[in-house]
Every structure is written in C-alpha cells, then in structure tokens.
C-alpha positions as CSV (number, residue, x, y, z in Angstrom):
1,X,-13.2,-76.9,-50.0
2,X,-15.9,-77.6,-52.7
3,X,-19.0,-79.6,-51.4
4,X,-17.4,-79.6,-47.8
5,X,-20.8,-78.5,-45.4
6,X,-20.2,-75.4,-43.2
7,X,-21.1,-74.8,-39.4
8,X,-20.7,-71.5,-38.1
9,X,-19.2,-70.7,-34.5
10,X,-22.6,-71.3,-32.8
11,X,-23.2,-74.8,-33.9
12,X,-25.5,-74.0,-36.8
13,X,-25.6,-75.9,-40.5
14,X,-24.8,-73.4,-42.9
15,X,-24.6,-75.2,-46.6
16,X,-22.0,-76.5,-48.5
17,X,-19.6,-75.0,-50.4
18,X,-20.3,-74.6,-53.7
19,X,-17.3,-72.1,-55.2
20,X,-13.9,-70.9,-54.4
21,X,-13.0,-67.2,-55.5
22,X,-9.7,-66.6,-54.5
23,X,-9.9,-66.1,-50.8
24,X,-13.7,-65.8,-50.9
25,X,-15.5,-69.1,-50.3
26,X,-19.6,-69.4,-51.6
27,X,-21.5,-71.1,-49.6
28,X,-25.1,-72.3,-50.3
29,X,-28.3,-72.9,-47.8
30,X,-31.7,-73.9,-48.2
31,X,-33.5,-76.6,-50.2
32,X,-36.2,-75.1,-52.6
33,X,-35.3,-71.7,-51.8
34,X,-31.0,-71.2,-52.6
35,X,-29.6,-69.0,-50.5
36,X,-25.9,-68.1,-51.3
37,X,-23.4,-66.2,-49.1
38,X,-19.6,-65.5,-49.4
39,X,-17.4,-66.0,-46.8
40,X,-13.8,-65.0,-46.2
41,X,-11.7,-68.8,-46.2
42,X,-9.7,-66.8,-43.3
43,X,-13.1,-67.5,-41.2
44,X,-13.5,-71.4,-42.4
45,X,-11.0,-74.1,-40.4
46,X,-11.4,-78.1,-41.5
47,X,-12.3,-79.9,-38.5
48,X,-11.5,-83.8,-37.8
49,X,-15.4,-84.7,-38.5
50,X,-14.1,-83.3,-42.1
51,X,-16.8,-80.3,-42.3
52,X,-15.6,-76.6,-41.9
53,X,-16.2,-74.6,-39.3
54,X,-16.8,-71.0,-39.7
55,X,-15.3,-68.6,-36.9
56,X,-18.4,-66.7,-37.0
57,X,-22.1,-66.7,-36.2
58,X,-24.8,-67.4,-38.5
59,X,-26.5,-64.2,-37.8
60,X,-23.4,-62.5,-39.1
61,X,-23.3,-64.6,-42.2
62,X,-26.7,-64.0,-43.2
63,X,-26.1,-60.4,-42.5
64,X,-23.5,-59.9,-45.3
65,X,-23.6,-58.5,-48.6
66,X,-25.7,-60.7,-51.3
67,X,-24.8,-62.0,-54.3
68,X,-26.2,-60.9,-57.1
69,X,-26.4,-64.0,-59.6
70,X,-22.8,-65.1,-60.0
71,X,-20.9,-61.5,-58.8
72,X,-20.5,-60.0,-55.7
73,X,-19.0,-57.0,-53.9
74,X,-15.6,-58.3,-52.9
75,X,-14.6,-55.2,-50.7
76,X,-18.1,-55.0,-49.4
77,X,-17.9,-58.9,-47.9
78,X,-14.4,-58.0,-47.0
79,X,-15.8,-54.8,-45.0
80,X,-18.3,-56.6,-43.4
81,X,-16.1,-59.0,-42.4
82,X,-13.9,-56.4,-40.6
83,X,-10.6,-57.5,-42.8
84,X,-10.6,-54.4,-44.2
85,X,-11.8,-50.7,-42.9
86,X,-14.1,-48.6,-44.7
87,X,-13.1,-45.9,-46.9
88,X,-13.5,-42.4,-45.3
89,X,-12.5,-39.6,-47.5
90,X,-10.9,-37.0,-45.3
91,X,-12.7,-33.3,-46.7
92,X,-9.0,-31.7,-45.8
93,X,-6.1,-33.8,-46.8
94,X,-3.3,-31.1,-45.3
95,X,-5.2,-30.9,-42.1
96,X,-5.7,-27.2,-42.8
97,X,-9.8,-26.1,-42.7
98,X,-10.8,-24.4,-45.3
99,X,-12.3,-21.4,-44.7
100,X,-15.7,-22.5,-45.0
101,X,-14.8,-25.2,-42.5
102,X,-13.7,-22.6,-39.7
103,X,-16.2,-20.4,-40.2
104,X,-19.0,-23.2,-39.3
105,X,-16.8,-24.2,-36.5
106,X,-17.3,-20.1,-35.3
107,X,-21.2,-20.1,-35.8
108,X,-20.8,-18.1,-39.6
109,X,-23.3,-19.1,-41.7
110,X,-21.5,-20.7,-44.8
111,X,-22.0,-18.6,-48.0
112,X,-23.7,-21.2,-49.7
113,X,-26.3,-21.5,-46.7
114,X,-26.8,-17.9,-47.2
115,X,-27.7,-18.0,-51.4
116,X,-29.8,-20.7,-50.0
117,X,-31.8,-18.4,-47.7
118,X,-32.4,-15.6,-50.8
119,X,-34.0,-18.1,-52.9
120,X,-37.6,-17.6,-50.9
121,X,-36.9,-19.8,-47.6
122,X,-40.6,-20.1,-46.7
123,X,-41.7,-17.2,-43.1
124,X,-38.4,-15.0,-44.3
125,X,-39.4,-11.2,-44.0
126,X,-35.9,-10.2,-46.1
127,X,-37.0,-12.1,-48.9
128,X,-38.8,-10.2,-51.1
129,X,-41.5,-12.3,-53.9
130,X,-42.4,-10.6,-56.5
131,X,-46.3,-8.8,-56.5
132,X,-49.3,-10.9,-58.5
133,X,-52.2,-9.0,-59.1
134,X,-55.6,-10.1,-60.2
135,X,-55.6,-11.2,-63.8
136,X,-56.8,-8.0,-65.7
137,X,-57.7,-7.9,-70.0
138,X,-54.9,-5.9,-71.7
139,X,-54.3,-5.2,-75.7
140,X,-51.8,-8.3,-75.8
141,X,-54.8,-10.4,-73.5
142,X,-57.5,-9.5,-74.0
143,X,-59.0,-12.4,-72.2
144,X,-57.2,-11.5,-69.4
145,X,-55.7,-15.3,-69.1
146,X,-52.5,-13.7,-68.4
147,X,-51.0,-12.4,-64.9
148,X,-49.8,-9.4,-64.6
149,X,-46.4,-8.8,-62.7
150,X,-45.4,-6.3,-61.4
C-alpha cells in the first residue's frame, strides 16, 4: 500500500500512503502544509486505475483523531471509524440500584447533595454563617487589625 494515492468515496484526492500500522493505514495530504490521517485498511479497496479508494468521505477522514508526531490513538481512530463501540462503564454491574440510585429516581435528595447544601449554598436561610463584627482594639490587638468572631 505504501506510496499508493487515496480517493475517498466522494471522488476526492486524499494523499498517498505513507505507512502501514498493522490494520491502520497513514495517509498524507497537502504540499507545504503535511497533513496526516490514519485510516482503517478495512475502508481502502485497490481499484483497476491502481489507486485506493477509501469507502468513506473526506469529511469523515479529516474529522478523525490526529496524530501526534509519529503515535496515535488506535482505539480512538478505531471508534471513530465505528469498528469498535465506545466504552460505557455501567455505574451498577448487577443491575441492582444502589440506594442512592433509587432514591434520585423517587425525588430524595442524595446525601451528598445535602452536605453540599450545609456548606453555605448562597440565599439558604437554614444555613447559619458565622457573626463578623467591626474590627475592635483588644489586649492581644491592640491595633484592632484583627476580627473578632463571634
């Protein structure tokens, strides 16, 4: 595949390529400016005019992960590609909720939500702040630099 130009699904000149990573193929673009993109080879079929021809648009190409100098995400491109589905981390693996879970589904406010709301949630008339008075001299201030709390 190396040095063969690509042309995506809509007719467009992609590059050529320049590098085969297992079933990744890098392709680069551009003249002054290098552009480089990886490419499943599952999307790249050799035609009869001997170029390949990607199975996707170039809009979809150019949307895909970068490299960054020589590396690249391989799951990411593979991801974006749709070969492989994202990872989703299911937050209850038994398919049990926990109790937080339910409650929320109920309308109960979580406990964390509530230690949240004692911490001084700003307009909260249950909160109480602690009184600052003016700053008054004392025998260990006499300057009176010091607030006094109360």
């Amino acid at each position: 595949m190396n040095g063969r130009a690509v042309v995506t699904s809509d007719d467009q000149k992609l590059g050529h390529v320049v590098e085969e990573r297992g079933d990744i193929a890098i392709v680069e673009s551009g003249h002054l400016l290098k552009h480089r993109h990886a490419i499943p080879t599952t999307f790249l079929h050799a035609t009869e005019e001997g170029v390949l021809r990607a199975t996707v648009g170039k809009p979809v190409v150019e949307s895909s992960p970068k490299l960054d100098g020589d590396s690249f995400d391989r799951e990411a491109v593979l991801e974006h590609y749709g070969l492989i589905a994202p990872t989703v981390v299911d937050p209850d693996p038994d398919g049990v909720d926990s109790a937080e879970a339910a409650g929320v589904r109920e309308g109960i406010e979580p406990a964390p939500s509530e230690r949240l709301g004692t911490l001084g949630g700003e307009g909260d008339p249950a909160v109480e702040k602690p009184a600052v008075f003016d700053k008054s001299p004392n025998l260990q201030d006499p300057s009176g630099s010091s607030a006094n709390y109360h």
